[in-house]
C-alpha positions as CSV (number, residue, x, y, z in Angstrom):
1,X,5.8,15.3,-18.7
2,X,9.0,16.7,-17.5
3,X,12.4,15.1,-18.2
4,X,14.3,13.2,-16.1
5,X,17.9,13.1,-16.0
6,X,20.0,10.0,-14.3
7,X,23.5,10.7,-13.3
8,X,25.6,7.3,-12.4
9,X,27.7,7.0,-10.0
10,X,31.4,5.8,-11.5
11,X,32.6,1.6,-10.3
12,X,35.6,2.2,-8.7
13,X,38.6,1.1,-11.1
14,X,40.8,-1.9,-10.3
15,X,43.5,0.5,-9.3
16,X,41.5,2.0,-6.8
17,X,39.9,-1.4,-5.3
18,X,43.7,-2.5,-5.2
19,X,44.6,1.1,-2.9
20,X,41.6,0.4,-0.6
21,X,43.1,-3.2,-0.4
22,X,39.0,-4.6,-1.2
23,X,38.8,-7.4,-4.3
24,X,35.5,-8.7,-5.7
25,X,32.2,-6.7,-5.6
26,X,32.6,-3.4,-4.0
27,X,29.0,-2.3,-3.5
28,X,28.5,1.6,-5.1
29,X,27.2,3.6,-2.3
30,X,24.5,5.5,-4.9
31,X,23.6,2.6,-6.8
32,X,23.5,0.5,-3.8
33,X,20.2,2.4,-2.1
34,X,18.9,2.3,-5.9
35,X,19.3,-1.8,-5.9
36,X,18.2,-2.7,-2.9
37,X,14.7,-0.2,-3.2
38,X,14.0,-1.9,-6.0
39,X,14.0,-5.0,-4.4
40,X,11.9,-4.4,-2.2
41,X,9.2,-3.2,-4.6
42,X,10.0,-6.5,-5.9
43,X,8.4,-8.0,-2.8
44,X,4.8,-6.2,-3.5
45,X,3.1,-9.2,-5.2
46,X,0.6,-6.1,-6.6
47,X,4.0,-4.1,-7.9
48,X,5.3,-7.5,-10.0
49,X,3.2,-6.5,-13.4
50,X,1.7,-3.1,-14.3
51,X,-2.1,-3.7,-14.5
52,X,-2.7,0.1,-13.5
53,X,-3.9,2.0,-16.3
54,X,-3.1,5.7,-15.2
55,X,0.6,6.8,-13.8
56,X,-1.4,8.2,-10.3
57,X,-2.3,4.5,-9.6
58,X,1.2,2.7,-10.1
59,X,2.4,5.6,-7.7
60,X,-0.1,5.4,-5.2
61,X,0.5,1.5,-4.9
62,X,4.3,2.2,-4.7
63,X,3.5,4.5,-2.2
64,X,1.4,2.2,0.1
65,X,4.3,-0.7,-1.0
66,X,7.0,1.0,1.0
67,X,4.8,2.8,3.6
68,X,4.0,-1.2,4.6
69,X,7.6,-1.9,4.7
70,X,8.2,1.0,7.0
71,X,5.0,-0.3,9.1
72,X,6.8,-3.3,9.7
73,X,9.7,-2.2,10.7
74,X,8.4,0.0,13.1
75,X,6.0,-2.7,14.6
76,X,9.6,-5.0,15.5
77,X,11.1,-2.1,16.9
């Protein structure tokens, strides 16, 4: 396997919420797209507990998860 290496995105600090003039939750752009993909897998009933036995399986079905989101979207549109 290779190795994978994660580099966060810094939370901007109070002082720089407080320049902006935003207070609360300020939504990271980075993480943001991270979140929100995972929640959509989260949707896939077949994606909520690992019952694959080999890695090629749980990508394949993550695969066809999102390629049914984008189906979707496409059919509205």
């Amino acid at each position: 396997m290779t190795k994978i290496q994660f580099e966060l995105s810094p939370k901007p600090s109070k002082t720089e919420k407080a320049e902006k003039g935003l207070s609360g939750f300020v939504p990271v752009k980075t993480r943001w797209v991270i979140e929100r993909s995972n929640s959509w897998m989260e949707r896939c009933k077949s994606l909520v507990k690992s019952f694959e036995r080999t890695l090629e399986h749980s990508t394949t079905k993550i695969h066809l998860c999102f390629l049914r989101l984008l189906l979707r979207r496409l059919a509205v549109s």
